[in-house]
C-alpha positions in Angstrom: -36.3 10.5 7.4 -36.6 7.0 8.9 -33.3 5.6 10.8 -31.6 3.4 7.8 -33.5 4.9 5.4 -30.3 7.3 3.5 -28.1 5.9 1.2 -24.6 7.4 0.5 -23.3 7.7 -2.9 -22.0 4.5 -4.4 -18.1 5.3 -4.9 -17.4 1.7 -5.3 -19.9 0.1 -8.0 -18.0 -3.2 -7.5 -19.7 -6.0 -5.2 -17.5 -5.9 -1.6 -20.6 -8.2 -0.5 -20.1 -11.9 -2.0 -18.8 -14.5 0.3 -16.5 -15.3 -2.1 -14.1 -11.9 -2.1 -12.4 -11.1 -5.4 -9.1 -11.0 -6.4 -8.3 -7.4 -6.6 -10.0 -4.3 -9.1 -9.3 -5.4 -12.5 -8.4 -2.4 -14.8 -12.4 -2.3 -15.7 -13.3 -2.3 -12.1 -10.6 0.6 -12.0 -11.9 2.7 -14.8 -14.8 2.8 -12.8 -14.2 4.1 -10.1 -14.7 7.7 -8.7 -12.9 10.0 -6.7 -13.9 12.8 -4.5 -10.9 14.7 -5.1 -10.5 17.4 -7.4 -8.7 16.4 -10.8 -6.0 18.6 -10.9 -4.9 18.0 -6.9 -1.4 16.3 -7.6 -0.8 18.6 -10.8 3.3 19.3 -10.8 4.1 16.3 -8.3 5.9 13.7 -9.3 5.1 10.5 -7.2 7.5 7.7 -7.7 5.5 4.2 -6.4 6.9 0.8 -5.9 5.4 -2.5 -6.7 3.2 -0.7 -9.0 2.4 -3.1 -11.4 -0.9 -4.4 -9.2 -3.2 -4.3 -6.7 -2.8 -1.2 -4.5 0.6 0.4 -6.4 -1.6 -0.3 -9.6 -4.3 1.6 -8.3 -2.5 4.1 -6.7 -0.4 4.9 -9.9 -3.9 5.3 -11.9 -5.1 7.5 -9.6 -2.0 10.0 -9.0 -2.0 10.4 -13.0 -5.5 10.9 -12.7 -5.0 13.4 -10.5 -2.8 15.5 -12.7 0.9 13.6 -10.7 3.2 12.5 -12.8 4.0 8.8 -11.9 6.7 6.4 -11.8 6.7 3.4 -11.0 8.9 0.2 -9.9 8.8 -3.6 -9.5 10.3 -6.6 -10.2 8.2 -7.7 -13.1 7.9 -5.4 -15.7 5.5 -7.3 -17.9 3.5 -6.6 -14.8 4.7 -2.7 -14.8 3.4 -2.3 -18.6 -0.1 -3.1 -18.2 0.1 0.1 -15.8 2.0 2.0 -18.3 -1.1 1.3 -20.9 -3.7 1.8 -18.6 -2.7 5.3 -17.4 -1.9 5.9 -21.3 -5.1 4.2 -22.5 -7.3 6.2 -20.1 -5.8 9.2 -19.0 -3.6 10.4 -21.7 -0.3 10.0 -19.7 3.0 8.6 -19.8 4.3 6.3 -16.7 7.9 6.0 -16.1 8.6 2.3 -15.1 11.4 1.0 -14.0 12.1 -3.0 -13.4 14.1 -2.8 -9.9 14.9 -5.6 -6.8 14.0 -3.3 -3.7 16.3 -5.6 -1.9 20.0 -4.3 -4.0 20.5 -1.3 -2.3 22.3 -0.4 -5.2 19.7 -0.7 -7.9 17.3 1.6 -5.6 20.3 4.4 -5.6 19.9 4.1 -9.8 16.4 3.9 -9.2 15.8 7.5 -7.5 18.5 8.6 -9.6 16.7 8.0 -13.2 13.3 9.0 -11.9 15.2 12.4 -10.8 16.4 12.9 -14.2 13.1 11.9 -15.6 11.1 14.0 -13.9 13.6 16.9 -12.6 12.7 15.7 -9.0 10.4 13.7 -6.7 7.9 14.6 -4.3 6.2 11.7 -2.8 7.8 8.3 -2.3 5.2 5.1 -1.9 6.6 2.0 -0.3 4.0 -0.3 -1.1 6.2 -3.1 -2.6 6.1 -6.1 -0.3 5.0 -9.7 0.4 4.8 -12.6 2.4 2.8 -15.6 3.1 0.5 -17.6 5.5 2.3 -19.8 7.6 2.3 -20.9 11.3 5.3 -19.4 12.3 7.0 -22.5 13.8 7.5 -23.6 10.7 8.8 -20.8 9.0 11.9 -22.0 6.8 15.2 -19.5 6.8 15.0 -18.5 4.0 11.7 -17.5 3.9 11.9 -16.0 7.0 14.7 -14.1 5.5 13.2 -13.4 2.3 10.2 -11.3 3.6 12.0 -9.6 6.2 14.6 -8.6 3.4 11.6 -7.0 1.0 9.2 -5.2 3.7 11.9 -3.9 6.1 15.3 -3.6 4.2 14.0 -2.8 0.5 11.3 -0.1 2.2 14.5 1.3 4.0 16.6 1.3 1.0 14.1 3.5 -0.4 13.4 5.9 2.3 17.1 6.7 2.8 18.2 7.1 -1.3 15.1 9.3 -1.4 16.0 11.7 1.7 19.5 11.7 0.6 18.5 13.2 -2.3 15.8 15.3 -1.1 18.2 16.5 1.6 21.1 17.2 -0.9 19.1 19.1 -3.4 17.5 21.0 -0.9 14.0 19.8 -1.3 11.4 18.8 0.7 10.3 15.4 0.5 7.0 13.0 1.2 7.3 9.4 2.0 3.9 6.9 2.2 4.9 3.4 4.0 1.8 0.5 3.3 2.4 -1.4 6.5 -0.1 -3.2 8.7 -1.8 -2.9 11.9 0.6 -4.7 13.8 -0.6 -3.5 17.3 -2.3 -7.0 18.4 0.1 -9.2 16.6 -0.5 -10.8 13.0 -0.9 -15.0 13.7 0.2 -17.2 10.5 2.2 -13.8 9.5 4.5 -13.3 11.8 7.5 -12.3 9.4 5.9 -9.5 8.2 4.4 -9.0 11.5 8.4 -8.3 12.4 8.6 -6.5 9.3 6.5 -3.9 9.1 6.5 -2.9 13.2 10.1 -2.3 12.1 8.8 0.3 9.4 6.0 1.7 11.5 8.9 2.6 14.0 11.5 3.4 11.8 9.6 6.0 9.8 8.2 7.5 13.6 11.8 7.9 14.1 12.7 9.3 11.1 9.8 11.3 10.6 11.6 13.7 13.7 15.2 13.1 12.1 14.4 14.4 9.1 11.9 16.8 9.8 15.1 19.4 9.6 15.0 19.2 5.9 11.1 18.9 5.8 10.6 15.6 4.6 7.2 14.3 6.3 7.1 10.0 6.9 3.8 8.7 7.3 2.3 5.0 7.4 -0.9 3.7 5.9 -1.9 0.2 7.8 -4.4 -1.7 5.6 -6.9 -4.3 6.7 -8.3 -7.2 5.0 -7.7 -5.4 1.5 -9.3 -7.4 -1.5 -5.9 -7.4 -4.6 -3.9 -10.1 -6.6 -2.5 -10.8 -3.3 -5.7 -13.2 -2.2 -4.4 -15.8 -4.3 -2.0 -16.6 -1.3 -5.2 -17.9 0.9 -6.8 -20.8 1.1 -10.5 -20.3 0.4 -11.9 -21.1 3.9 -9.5 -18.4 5.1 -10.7 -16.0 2.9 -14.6 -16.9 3.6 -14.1 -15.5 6.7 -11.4 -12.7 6.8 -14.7 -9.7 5.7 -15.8 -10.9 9.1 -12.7 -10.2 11.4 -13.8 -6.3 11.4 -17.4 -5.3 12.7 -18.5 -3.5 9.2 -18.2 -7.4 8.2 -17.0 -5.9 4.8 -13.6 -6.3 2.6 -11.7 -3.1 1.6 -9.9 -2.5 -1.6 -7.4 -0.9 -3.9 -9.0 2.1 -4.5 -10.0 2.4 -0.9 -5.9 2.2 -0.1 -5.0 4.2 -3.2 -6.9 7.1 -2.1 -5.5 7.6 1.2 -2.2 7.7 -0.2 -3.5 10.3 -2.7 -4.8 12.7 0.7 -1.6 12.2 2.0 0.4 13.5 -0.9 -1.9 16.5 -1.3 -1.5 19.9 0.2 -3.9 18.9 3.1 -1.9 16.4 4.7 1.2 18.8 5.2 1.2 18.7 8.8 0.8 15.0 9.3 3.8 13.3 10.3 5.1 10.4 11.9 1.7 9.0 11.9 -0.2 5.6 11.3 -3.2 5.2 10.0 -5.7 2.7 10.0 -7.3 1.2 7.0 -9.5 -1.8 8.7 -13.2 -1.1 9.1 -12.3 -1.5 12.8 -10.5 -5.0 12.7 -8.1 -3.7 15.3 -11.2 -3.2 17.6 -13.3 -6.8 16.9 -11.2 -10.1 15.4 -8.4 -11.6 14.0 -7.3 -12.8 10.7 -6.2 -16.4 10.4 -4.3 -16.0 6.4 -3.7 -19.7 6.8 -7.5 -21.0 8.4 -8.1 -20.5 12.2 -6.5 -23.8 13.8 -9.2 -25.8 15.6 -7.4 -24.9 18.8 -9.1 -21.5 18.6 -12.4 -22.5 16.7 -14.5 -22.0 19.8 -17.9 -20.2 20.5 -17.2 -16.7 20.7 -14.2 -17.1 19.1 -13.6 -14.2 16.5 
């Protein structure tokens, strides 16, 4: 066989090589797509997934039912939330829980893990994917922008972790928990709130991943690159021509590519990961960086990445 000449199966029929990057998997990109996993590999768990009514929580939730999970899901908008709910029911035959909740009131997250308990009869694996910010130099960062991004990634993801463990710790139960953070290991210019943000998750859930090993509950982070959802409607178009090319495979990930990660680590084979981030980049952390905003012309020099 000549060097080049094999070509992998196609699990993602969608085009990832356009200069133009698209704005997430709709749901007919998403009934398209193929897993390597078994079908029945999350049959009798009970994920509960946050900001599940797009982009990676969207995909995610599709693929847990399809997986044989049974899903719940949160966010703020629940128009948003339904077109989940009919998807899953559309295509896969099963009933979503969805639950409009603020991840910022602590006390609407306690309801929250409360009613998917008595829903489900428990909860298995937690997904913190709920989140946002947007691209600005950091200098001028209002306060209460500053505020409001730092209150979503870090606080609302913490709200969450805790009401699930309390739980899981009073009902004697183990307990999974999935953090979408970032690779924050270089910095993130033009996103420096949730920069702040989610190094506070990546080191929270290493610390609590020993804390609350006693009552095995496992905490784990996924830290997505340049991920291709609703989310790239934040980013002006010459930032986005050139984001593929801030990782050496030149290419842009996507939902699916997310949601499937998050699928391995709620499965059986993950059950000795903990306390762990990985990487979902094509090797960004190794090659360039993303400028969310357009690279000032202070850095726009030969050789520049």
């Amino acid at each position: 066989m000549k060097a080049g000449s094999y070509k992998p199966k196609i699990f993602r029929p969608e085009d990832v090589t356009s200069e133009r990057p698209k704005r997430g998997l709709d749901e007919e990109d998403l009934k398209l797509q193929q897993t390597i996993y078994r079908e029945d590999m999350l049959a009798g768990k009970t994920v509960l997934i946050s900001g599940g009514g797009s982009g990676m929580g969207k995909a995610t939730a599709y693929l847990a039912a399809k997986l044989g999970a049974q899903v719940a899901i949160c966010g703020r908008d629940e128009e948003k939330l339904e077109t989940t709910v009919k998807l899953v029911k559309d295509e896969i035959g099963s009933d979503v829980l969805a639950l409009g909740t603020n991840i910022r009131d602590a006390e609407a997250v306690e309801g929250l893990i409360g009613k998917v308990h008595d829903h489900f009869g428990g909860l298995d694996t937690l997904v913190n994917n709920a989140g946002g910010q947007f691209p600005q130099d950091a200098i001028d960062f209002s306060r209460k922008g500053w505020l409001a991004v730092i209150d979503t990634n870090l606080n609302g993801t913490w709200w969450m972790m805790q009401e699930a463990a309390k739980r899981w710790r009073e009902d004697g139960k183990p307990g999974n928990i999935v953090n979408i953070v970032a690779n924050v290991e270089r910095g993130m210019p033009q996103a420096a709130h949730t920069c702040a943000a989610r190094a506070g998750v990546i080191y929270l859930s290493k610390t609590l991943a020993t804390e609350w090993s006693q009552w095995n509950i496992r905490v784990n982070c996924i830290g997505p690159g340049v991920i291709e959802t609703e989310g790239f409607r934040m980013y002006p178009e010459e930032a986005l021509a050139r984001f593929h090319k801030a990782n050496p495979m030149k290419e842009r990930g996507n939902a699916w590519d997310v949601a499937e990660m998050i699928a391995y680590l709620a499965s059986p084979a993950a059950r000795f990961i903990n306390g762990d981030l990985i990487i979902l980049d094509g090797g960004q952390a190794q090659w360039g960086v993303v400028w969310p905003a357009g690279m000032p012309d202070y850095f726009s020099e030969d050789g520049a990445a």
